[in-house]
C-alpha atoms as a printed R data frame, in Angstrom:
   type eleno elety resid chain resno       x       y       z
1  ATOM     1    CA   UNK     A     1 -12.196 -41.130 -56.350
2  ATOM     2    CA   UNK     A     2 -10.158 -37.808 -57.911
3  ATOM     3    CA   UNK     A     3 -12.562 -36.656 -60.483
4  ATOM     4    CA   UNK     A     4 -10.418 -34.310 -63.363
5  ATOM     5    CA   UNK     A     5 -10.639 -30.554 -62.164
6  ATOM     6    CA   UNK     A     6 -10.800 -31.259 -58.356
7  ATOM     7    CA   UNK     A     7  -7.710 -30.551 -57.660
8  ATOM     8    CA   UNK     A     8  -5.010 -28.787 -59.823
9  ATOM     9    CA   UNK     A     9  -1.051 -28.320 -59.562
10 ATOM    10    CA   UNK     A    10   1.143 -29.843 -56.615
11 ATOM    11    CA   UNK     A    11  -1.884 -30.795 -54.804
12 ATOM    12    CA   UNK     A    12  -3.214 -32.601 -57.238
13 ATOM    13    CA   UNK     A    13  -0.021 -35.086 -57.695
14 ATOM    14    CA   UNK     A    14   0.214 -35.068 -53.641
15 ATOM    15    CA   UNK     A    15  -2.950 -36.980 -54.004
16 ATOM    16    CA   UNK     A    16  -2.556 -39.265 -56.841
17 ATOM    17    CA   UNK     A    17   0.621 -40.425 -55.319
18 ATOM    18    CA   UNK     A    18  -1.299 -40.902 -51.617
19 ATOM    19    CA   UNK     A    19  -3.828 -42.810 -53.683
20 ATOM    20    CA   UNK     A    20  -1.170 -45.140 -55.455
21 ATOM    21    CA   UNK     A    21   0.663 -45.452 -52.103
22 ATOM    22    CA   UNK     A    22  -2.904 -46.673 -50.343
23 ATOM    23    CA   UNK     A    23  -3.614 -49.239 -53.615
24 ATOM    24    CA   UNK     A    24  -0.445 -51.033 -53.421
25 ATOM    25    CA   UNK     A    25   1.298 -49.425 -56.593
26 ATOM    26    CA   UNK     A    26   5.255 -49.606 -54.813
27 ATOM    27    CA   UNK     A    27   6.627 -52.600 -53.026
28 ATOM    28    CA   UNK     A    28   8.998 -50.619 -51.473
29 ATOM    29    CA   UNK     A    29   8.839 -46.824 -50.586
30 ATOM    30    CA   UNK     A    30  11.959 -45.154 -49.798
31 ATOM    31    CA   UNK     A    31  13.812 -41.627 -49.480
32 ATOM    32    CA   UNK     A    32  14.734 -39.722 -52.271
33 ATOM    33    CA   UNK     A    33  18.346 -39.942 -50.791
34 ATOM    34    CA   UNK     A    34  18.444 -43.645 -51.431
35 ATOM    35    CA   UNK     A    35  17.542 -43.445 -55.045
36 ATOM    36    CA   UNK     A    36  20.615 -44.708 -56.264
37 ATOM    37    CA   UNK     A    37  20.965 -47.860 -54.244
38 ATOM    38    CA   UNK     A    38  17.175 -48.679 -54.975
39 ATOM    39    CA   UNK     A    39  18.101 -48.417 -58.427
40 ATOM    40    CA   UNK     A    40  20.510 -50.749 -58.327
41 ATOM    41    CA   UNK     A    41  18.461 -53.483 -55.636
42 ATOM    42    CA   UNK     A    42  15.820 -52.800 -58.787
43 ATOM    43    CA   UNK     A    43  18.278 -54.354 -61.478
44 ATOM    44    CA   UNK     A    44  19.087 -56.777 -59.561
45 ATOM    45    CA   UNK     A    45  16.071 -58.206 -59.063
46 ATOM    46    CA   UNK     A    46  16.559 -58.438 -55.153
47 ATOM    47    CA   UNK     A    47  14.554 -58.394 -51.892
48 ATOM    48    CA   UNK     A    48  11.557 -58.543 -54.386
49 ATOM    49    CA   UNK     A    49  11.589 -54.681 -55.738
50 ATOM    50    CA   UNK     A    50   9.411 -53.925 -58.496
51 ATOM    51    CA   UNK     A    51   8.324 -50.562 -57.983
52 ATOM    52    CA   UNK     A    52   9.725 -48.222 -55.838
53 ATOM    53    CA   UNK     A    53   8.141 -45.166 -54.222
54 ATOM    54    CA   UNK     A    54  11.230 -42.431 -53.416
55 ATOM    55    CA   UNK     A    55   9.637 -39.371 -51.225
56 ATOM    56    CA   UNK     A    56  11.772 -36.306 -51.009
């Protein structure tokens, strides 16, 4: 568990998003390059996106 003031700065947000990754938080997880197309498989409602993960 990340207790406020262990970890500061880009470090920090490297492992809340490792954290939400591990719990389940994104049904899909993607790269950043296919942002736009996730988007739009988002709006549509397909292949059962509901939150998507983009890693750069």
């Amino acid at each position: 568990m990340l207790v406020p003031g262990d970890l500061a700065g880009p470090a920090h947000c490297r492992a809340v998003i490792a954290k939400a990754v591990d719990e389940g938080f994104a049904t899909h997880t993607l790269p950043l390059e296919e942002g736009p197309q996730a988007y739009k498989t988002f709006q549509a409602k397909e292949d059962g996106m509901v939150k998507a993960l983009l890693n750069p």
